[in-house]
DSSP file (Angstrom, degrees, kcal/mol; ACC not computed):
  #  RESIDUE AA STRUCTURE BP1 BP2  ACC     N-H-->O    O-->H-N    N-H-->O    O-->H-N    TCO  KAPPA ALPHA  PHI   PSI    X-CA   Y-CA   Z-CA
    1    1 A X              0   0    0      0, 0.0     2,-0.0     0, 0.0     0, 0.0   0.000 360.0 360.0 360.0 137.7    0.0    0.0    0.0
    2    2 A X     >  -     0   0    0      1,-0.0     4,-0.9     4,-0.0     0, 0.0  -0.022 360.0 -87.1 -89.4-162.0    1.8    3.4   -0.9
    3    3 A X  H  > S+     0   0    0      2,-0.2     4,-1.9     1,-0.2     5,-0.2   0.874 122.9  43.7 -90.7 -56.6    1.7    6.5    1.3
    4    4 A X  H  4 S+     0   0    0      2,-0.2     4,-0.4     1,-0.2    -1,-0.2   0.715 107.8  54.2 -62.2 -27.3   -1.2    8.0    0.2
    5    5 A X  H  > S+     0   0    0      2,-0.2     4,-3.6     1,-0.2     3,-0.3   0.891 116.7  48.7 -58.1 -51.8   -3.5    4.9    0.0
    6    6 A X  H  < S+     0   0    0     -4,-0.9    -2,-0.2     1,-0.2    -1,-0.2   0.789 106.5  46.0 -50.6 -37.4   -2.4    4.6    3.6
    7    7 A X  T  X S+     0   0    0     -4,-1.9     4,-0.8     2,-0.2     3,-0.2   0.627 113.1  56.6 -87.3 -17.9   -2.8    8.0    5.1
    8    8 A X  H  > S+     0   0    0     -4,-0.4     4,-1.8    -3,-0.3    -2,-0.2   0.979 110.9  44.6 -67.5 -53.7   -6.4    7.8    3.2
    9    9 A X  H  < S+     0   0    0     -4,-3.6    -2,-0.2     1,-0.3    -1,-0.2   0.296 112.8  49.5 -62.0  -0.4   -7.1    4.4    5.3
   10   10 A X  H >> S+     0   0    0     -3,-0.2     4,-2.3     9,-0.2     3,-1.4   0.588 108.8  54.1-116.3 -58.6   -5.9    5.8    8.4
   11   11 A X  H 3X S+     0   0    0     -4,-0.8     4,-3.0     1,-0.3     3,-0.3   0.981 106.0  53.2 -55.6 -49.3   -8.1    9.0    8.0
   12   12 A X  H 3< S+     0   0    0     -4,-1.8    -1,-0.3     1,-0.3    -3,-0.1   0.664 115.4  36.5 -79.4 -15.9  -11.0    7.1    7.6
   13   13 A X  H <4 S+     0   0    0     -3,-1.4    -1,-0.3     2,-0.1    -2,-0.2   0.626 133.5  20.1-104.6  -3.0  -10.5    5.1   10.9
   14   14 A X  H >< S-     0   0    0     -4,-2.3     3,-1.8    -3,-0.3    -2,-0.2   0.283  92.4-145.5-136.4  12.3   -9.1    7.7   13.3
   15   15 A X  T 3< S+     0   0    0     -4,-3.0    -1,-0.3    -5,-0.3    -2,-0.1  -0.349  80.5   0.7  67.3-128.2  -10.2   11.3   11.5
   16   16 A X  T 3  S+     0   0    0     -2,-0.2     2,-0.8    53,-0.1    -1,-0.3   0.823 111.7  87.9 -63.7 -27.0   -7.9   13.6   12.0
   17   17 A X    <   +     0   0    0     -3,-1.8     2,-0.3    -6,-0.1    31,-0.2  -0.513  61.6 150.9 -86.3 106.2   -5.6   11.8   13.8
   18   18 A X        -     0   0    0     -2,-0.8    31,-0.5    29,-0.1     2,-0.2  -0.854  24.3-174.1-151.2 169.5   -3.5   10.2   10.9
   19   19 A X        -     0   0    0     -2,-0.3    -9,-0.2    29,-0.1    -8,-0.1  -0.725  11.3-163.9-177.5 159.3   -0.1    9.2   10.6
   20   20 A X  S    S-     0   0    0     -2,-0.2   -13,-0.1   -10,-0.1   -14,-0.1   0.271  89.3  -1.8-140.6 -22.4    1.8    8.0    7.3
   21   21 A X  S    S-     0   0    0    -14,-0.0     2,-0.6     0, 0.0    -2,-0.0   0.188 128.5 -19.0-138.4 -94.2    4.7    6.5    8.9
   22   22 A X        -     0   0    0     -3,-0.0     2,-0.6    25,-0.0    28,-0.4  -0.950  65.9-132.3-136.3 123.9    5.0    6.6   12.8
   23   23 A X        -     0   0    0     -2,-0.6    26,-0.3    26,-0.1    -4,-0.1  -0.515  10.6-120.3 -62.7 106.3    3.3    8.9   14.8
   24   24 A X        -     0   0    0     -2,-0.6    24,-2.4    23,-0.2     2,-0.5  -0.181  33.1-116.4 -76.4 161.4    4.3   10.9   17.4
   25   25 A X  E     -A   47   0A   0     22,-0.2     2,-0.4    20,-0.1    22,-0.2  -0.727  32.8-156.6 -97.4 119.1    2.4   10.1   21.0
   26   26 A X  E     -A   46   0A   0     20,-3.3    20,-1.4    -2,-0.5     2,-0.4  -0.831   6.7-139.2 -86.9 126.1    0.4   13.4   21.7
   27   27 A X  E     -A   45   0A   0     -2,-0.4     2,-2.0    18,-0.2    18,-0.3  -0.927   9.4-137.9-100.1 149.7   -0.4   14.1   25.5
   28   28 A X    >   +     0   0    0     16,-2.3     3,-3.1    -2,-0.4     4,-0.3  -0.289  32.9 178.6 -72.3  67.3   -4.0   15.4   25.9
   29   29 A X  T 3  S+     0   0    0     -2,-2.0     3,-0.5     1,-0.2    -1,-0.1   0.778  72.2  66.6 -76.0  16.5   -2.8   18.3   28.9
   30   30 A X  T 3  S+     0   0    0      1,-0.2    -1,-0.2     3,-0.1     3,-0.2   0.675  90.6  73.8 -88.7  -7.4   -5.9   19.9   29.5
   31   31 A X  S <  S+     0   0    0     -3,-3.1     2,-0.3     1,-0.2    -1,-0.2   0.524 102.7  19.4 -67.6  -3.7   -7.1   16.5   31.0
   32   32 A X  S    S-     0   0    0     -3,-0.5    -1,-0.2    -4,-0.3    12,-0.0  -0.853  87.7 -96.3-163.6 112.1   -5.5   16.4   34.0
   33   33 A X        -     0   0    0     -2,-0.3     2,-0.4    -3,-0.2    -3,-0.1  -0.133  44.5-133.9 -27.3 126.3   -3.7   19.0   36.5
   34   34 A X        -     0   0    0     -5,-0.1     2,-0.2     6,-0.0     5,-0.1  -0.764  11.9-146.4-114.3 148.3   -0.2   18.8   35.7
   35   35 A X        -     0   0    0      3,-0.5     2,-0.4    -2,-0.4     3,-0.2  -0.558  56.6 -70.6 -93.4 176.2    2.8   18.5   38.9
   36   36 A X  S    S+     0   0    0     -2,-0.2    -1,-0.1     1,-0.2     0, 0.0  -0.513 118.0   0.9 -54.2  87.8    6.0   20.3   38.1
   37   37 A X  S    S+     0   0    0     -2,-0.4     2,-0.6     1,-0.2    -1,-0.2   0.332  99.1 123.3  91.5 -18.5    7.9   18.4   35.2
   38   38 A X        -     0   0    0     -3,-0.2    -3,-0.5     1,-0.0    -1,-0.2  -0.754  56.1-133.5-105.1 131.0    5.4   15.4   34.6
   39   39 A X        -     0   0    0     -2,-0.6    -4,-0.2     1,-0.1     3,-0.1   0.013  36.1 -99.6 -64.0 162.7    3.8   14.5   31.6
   40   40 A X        -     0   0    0      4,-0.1     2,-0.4     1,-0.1    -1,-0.1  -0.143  63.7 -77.0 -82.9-153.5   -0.1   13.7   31.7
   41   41 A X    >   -     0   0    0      1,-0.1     3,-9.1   -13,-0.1   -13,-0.2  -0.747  31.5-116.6-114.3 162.7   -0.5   10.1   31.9
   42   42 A X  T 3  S+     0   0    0     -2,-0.4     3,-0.4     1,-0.3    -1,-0.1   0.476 106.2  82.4 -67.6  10.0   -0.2    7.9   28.9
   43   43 A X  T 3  S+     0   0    0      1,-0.3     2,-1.2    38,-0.0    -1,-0.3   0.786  96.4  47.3 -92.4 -32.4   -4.0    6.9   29.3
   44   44 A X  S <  S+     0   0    0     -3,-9.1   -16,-2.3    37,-0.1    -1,-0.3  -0.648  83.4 124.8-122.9  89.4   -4.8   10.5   27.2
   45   45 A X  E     -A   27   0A   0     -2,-1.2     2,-0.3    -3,-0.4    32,-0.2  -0.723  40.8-169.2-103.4 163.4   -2.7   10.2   24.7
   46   46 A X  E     -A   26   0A   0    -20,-1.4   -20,-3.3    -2,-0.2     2,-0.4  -0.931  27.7-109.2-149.8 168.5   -3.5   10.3   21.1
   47   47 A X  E     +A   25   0A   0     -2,-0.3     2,-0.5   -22,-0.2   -22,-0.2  -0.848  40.7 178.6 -78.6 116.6   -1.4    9.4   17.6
   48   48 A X        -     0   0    0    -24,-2.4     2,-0.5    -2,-0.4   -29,-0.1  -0.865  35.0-116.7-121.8 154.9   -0.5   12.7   15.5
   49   49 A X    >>  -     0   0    0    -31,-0.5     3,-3.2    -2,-0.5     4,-2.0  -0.667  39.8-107.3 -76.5 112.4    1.4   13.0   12.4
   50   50 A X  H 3> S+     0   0    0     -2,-0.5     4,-2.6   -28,-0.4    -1,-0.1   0.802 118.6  61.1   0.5 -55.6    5.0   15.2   13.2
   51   51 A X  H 3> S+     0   0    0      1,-0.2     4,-1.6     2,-0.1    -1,-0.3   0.925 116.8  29.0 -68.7 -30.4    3.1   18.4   11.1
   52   52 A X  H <> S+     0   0    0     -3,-3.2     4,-1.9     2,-0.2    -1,-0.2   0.906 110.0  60.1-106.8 -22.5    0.3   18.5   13.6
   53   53 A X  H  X S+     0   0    0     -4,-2.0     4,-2.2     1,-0.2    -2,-0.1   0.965 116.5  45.4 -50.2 -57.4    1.9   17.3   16.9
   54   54 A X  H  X S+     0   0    0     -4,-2.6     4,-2.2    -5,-0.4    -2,-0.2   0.905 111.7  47.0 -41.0 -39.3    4.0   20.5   15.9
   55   55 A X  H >X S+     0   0    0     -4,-1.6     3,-1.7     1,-0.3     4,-1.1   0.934 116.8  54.2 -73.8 -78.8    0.7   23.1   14.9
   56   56 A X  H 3< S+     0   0    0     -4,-1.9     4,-0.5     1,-0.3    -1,-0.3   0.447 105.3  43.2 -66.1 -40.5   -0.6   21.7   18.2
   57   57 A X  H 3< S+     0   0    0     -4,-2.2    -1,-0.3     1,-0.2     3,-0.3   0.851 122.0  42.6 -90.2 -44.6    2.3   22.5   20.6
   58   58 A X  H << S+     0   0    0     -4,-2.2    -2,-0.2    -3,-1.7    -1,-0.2   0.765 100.2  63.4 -83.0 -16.4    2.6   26.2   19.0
   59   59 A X  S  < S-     0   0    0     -4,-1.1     2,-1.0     1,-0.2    -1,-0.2   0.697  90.0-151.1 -85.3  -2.3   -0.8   27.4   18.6
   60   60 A X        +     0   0    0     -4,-0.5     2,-2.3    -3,-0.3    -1,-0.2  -0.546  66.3  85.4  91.8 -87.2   -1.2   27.3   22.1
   61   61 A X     >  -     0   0    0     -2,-1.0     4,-2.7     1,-0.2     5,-0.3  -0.284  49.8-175.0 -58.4  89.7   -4.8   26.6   23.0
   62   62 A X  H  > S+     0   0    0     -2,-2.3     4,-0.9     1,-0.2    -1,-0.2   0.877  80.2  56.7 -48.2 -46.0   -4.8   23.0   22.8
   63   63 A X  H >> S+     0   0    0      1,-0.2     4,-1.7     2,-0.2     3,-1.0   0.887 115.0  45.7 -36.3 -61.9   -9.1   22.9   23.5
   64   64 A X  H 3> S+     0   0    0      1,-0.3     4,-4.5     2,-0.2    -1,-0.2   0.706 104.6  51.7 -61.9 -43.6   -9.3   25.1   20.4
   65   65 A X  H 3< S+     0   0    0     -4,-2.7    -1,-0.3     2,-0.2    -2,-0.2   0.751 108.7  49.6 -75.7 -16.4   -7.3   23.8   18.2
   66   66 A X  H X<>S+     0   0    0     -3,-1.0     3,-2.0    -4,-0.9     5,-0.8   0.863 116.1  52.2 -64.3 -38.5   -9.1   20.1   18.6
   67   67 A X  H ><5S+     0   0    0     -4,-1.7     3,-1.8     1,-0.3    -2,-0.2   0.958 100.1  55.8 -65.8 -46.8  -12.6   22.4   18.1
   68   68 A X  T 3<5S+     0   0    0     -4,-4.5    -1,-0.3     1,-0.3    -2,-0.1   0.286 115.4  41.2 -89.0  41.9  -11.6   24.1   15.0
   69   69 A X  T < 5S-     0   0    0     -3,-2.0    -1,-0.3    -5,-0.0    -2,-0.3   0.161 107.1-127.4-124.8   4.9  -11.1   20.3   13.8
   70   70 A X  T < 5 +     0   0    0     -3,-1.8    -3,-0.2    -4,-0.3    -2,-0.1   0.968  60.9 142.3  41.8  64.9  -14.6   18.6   15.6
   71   71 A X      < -     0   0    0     -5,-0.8     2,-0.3   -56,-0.1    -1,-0.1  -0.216  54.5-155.9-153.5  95.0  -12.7   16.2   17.1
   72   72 A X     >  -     0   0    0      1,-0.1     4,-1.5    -5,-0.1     3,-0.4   0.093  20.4-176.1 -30.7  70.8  -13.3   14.9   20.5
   73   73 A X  H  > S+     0   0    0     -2,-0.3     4,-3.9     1,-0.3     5,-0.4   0.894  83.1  55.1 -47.3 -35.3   -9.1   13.4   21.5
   74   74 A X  H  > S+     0   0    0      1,-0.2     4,-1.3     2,-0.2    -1,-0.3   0.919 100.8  41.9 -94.5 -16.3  -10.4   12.3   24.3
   75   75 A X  H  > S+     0   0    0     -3,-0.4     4,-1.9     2,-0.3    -1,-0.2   0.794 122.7  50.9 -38.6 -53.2  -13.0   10.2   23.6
   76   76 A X  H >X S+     0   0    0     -4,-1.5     3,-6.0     1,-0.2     4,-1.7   0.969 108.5  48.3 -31.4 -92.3  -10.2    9.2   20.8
   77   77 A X  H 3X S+     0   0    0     -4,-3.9     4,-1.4     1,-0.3    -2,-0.3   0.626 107.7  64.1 -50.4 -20.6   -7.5    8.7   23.4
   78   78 A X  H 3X S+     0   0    0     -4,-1.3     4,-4.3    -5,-0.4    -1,-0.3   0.876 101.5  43.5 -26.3 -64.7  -10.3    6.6   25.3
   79   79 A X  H <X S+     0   0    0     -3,-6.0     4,-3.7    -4,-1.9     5,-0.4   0.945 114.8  49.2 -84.2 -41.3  -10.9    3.7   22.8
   80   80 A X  H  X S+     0   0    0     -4,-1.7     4,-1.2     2,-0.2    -1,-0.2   0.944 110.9  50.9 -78.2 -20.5   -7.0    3.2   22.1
   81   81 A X  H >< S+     0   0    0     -4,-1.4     3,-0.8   -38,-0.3     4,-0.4   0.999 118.8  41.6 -53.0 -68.1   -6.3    3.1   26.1
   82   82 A X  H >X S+     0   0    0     -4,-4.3     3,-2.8     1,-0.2     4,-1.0   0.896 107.9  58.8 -24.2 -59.0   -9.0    0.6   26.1
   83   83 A X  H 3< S+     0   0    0     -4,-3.7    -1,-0.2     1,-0.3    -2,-0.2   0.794 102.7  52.4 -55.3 -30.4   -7.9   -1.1   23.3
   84   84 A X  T << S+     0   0    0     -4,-1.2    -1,-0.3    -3,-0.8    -2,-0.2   0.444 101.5  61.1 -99.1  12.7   -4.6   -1.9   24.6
   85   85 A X  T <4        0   0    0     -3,-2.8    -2,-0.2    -4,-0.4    -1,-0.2   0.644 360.0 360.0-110.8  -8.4   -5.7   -3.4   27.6
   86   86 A X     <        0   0    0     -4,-1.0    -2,-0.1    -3,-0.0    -1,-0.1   0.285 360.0 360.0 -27.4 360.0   -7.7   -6.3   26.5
């Protein structure tokens, strides 16, 4: 499957949250009060593609920038925490 077939099949099961090669591990940090140096925990996580972990981390409002895509991360980051504990 090339690159593009792939990143289509990827869109179509996780929306925005697409990847073409390997994905960097996003943490959700408005989910949780964060201590002094610690990451949130790996349970709200989500997979982004390099270009958007980056747009994410600079535009600042994380909430906002998930809204002006209509897409619920945690709810996301939900089913693959599930999913990996079966």
């Amino acid at each position: 499957m090339d690159a593009a077939a792939r990143e289509t099949s990827d869109a179509d099961a996780y929306g925005e949250v697409v990847w073409s090669v390997r994905p960097d591990a996003h943490h959700l940090r408005f989910t949780q009060p964060r201590a002094m140096g610690r990451k949130v925990s790996d349970e709200f996580t989500v997979p982004l593609c390099r270009t958007h972990h980056r747009d994410i981390h600079s535009f600042g409002d994380e909430v906002a920038w998930w809204g002006r895509r209509a897409i619920d991360p945690v709810a996301t980051s939900r089913v693959l925490w599930v999913s990996t504990r079966q």
